[in-house]
NUDOVO-662257 format. One line per 4 residues: for each residue x, y, z of N, C-alpha, C, O. Coordinates in Angstrom, 2 decimals, decimal comma. Atoms other than C-alpha are relative to their C-alpha. Layout:
N
X:Y:Z:X:Y:Z:X:Y:Z:X:Y:Z; ...
***
This chain:
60
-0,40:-1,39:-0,08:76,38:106,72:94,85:-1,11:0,85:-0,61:-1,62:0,61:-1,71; 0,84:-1,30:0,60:74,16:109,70:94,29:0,46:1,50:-0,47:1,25:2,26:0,08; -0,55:-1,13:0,71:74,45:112,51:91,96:-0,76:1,21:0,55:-1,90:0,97:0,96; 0,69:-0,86:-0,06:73,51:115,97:92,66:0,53:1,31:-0,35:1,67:1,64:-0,02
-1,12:-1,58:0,45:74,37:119,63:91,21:0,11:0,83:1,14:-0,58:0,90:2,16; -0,22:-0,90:-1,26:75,89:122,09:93,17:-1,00:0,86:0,64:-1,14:1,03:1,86; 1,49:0,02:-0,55:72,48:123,63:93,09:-0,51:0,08:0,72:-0,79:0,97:1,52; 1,27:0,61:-0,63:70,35:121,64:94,20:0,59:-0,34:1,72:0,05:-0,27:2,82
-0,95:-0,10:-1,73:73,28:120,99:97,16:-0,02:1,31:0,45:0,67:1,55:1,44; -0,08:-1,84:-0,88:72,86:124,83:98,10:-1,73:0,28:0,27:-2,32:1,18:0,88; 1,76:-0,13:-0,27:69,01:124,34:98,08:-0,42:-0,60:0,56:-1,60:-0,29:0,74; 0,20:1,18:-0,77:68,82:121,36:100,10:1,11:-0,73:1,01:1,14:-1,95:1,19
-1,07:0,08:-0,60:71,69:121,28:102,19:0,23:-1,14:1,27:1,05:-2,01:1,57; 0,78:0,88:-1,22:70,00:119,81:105,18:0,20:-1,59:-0,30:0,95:-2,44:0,18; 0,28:1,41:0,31:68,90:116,80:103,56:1,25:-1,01:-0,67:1,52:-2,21:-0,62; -1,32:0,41:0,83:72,02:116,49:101,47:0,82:-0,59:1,28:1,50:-1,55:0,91
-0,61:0,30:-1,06:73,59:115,88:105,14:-0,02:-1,11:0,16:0,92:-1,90:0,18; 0,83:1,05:-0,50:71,30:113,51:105,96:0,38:-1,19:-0,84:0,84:-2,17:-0,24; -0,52:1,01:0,81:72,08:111,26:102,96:1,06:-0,25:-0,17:1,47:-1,41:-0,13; -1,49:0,63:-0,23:75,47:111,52:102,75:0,07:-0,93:1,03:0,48:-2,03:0,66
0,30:1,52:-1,30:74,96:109,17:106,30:-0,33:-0,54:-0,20:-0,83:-1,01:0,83; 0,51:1,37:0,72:73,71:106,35:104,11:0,86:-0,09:-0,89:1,27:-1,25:-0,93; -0,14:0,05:1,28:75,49:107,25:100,76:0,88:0,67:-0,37:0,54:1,81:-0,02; -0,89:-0,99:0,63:78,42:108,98:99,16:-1,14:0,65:-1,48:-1,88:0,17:-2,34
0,66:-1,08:0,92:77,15:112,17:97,22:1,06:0,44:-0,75:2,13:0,79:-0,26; -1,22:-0,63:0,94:79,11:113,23:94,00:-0,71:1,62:-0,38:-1,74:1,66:-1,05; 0,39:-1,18:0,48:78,51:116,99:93,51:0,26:0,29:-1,16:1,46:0,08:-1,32; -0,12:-0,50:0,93:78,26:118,30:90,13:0,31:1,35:-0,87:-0,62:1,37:-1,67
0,28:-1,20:0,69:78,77:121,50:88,42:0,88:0,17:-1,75:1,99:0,00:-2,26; -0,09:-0,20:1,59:78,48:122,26:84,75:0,47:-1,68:-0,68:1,21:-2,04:-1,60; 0,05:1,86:0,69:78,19:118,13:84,21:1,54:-0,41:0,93:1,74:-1,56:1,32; -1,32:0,61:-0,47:81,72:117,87:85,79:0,00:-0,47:1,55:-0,51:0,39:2,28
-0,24:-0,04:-1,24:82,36:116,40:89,19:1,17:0,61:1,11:2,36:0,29:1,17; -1,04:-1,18:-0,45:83,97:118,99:91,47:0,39:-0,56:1,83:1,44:-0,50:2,48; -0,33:0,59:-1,04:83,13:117,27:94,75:-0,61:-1,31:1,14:-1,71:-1,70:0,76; 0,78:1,53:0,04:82,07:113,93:96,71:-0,28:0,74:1,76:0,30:1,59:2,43
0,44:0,09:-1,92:80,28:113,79:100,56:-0,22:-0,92:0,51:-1,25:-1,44:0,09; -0,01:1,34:-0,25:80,73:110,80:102,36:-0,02:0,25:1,55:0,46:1,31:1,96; 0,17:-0,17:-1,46:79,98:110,30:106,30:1,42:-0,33:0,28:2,23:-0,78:-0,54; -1,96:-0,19:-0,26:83,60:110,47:108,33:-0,17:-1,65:0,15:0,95:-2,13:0,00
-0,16:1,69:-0,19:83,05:106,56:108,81:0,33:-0,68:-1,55:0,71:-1,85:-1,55; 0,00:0,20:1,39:83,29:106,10:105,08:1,44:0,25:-0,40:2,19:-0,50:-1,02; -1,25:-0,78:0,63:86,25:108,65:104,66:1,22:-0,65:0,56:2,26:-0,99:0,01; -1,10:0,39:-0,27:87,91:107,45:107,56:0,18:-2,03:-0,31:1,23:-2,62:-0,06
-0,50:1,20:1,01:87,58:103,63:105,78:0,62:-0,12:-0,90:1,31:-1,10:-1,17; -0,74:0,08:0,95:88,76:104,69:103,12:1,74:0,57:0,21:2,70:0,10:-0,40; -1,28:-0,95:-0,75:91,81:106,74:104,55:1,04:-1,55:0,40:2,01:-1,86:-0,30; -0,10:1,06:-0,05:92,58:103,44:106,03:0,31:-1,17:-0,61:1,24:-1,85:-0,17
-0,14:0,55:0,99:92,24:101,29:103,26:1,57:0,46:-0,80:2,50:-0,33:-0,95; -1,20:-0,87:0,61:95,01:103,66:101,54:1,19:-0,17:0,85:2,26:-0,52:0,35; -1,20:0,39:-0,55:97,28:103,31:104,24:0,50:-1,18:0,29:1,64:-1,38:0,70; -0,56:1,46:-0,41:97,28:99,69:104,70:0,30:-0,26:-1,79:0,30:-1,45:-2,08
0,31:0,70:1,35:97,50:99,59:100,48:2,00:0,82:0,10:3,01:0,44:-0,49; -1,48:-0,33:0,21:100,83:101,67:101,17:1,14:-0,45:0,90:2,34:-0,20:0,81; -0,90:0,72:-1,25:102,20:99,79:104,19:0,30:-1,36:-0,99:1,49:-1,47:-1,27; -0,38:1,14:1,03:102,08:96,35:101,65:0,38:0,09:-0,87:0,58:-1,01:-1,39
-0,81:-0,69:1,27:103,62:98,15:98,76:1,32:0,36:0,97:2,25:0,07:0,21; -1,49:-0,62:-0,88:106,68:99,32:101,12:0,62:-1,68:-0,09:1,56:-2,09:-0,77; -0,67:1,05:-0,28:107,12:95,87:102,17:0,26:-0,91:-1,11:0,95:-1,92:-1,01; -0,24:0,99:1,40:107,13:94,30:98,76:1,52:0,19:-0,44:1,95:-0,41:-1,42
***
């Protein structure tokens, strides 16, 4: 995962794109993390993941 401040994500936006399509990006502001960027193949894995983690919890 790569860090970057909100910033440097408003100054480089482009590229910030570009990497998120390799890499989840955690945005920063004032040291805190406010928000993450992940390509939709990522999100929708994880989305996924979550629903099959709540379909085997039902059935338990």
């Amino acid at each position: 995962m790569h860090t970057i401040t909100s910033s440097q994500a408003q100054n480089n936006f482009g590229a910030m794109i570009d990497k998120a399509q390799r890499e989840i990006i955690s945005l920063t502001k004032h040291g805190q993390v406010v928000a993450m960027m992940m390509s939709p193949e990522v999100l929708q894995d994880y989305i996924d993941g979550v629903l099959a983690e709540q379909v085997k919890q039902k059935e338990c």
